[in-house]
Biotite code that builds the C-alpha atoms (Angstrom):
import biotite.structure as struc

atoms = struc.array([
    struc.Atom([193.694, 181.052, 69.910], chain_id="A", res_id=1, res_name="UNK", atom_name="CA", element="C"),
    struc.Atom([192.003, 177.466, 70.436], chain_id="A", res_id=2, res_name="UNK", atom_name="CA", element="C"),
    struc.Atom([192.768, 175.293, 72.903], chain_id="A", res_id=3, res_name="UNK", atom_name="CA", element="C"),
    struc.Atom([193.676, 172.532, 70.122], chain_id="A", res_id=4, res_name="UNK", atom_name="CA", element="C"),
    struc.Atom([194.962, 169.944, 73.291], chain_id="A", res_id=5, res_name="UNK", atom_name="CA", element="C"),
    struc.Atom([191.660, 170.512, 75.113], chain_id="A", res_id=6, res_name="UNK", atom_name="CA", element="C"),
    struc.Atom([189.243, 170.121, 72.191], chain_id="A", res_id=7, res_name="UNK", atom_name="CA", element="C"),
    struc.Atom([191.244, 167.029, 71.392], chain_id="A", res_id=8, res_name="UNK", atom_name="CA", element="C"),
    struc.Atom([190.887, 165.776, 74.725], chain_id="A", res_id=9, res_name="UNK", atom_name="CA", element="C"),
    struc.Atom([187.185, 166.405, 75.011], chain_id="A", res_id=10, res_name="UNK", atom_name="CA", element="C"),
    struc.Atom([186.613, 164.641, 71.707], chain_id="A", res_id=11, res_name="UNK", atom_name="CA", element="C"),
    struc.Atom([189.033, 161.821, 72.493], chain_id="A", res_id=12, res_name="UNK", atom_name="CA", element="C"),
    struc.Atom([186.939, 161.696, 75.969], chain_id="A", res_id=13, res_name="UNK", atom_name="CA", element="C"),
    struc.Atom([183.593, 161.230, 74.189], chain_id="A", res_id=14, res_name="UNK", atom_name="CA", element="C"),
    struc.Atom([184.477, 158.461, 71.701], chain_id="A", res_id=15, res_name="UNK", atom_name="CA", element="C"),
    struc.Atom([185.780, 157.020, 74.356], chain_id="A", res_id=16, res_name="UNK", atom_name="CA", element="C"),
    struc.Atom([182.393, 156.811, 76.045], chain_id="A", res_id=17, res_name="UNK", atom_name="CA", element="C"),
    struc.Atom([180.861, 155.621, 72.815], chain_id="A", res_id=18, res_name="UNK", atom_name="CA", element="C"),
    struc.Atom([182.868, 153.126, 72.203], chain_id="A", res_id=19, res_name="UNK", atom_name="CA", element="C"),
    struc.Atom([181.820, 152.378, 75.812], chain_id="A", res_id=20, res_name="UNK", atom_name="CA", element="C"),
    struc.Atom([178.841, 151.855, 75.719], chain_id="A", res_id=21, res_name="UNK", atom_name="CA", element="C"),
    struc.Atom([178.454, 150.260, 72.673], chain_id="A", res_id=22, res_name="UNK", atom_name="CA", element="C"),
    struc.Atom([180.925, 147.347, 73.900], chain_id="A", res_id=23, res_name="UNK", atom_name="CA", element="C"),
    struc.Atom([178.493, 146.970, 76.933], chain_id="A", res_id=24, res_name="UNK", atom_name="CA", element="C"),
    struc.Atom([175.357, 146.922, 75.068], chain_id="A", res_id=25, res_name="UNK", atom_name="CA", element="C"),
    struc.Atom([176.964, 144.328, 72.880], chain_id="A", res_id=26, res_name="UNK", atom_name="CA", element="C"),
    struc.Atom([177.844, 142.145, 75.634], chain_id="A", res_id=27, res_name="UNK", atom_name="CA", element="C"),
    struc.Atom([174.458, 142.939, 77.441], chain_id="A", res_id=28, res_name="UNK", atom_name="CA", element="C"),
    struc.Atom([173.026, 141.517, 74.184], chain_id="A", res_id=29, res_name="UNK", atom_name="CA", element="C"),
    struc.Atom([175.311, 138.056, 73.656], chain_id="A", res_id=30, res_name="UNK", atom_name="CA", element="C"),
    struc.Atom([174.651, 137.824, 76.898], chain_id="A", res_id=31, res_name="UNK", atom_name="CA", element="C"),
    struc.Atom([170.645, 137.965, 76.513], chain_id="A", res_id=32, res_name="UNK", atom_name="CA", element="C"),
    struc.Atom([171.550, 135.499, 73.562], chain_id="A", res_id=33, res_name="UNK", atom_name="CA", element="C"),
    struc.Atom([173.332, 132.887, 75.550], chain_id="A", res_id=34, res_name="UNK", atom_name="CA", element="C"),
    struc.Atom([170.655, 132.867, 78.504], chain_id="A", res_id=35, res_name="UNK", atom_name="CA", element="C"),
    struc.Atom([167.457, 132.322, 76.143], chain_id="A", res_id=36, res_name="UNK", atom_name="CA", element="C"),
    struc.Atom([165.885, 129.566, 75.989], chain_id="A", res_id=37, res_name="UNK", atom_name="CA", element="C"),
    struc.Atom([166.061, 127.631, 72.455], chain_id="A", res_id=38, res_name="UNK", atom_name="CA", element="C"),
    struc.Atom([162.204, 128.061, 72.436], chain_id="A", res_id=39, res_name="UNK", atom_name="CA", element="C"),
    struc.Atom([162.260, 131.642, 71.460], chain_id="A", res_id=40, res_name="UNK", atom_name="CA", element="C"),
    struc.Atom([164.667, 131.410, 68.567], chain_id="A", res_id=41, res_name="UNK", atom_name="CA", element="C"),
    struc.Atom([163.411, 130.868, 65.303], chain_id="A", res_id=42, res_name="UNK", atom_name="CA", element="C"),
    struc.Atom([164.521, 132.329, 61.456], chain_id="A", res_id=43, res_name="UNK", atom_name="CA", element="C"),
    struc.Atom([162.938, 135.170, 59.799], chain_id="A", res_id=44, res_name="UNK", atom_name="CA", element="C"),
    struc.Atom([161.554, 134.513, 56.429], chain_id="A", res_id=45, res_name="UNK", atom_name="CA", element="C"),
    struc.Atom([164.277, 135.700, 53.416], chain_id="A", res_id=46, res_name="UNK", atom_name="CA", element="C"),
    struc.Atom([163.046, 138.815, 51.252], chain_id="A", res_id=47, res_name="UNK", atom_name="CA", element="C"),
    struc.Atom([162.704, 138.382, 47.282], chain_id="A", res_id=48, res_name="UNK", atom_name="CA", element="C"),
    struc.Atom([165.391, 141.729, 47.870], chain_id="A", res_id=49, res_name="UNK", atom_name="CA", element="C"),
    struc.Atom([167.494, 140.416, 50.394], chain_id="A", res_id=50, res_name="UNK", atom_name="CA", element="C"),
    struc.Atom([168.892, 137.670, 47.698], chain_id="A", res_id=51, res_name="UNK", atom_name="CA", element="C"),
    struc.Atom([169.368, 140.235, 44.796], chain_id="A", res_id=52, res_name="UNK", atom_name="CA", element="C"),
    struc.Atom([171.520, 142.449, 46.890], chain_id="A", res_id=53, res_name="UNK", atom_name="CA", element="C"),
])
């Protein structure tokens, strides 16, 4: 019979990670955001398909 406790745990375990990681890549990113100079920002030109959407 499956170990249904364990294969919860494993998955529970791994979206754990996930989640993780994802939180520090976002903060790895505002941070990047925050530190830039106002030099390097500038808009990207709108799409005809963008608007329709």
């Amino acid at each position: 019979m499956p170990d249904y406790k364990e294969m919860y745990l494993t998955l529970f375990r791994a979206t754990e990670q996930a989640i993780n990681l994802l939180i520090a890549a976002q903060q790895t990113c505002e941070d990047m955001y925050v530190n830039a100079s106002e030099d390097n920002l500038s808009a990207l030109p709108s799409t005809p398909d963008a608007e329709e959407k």
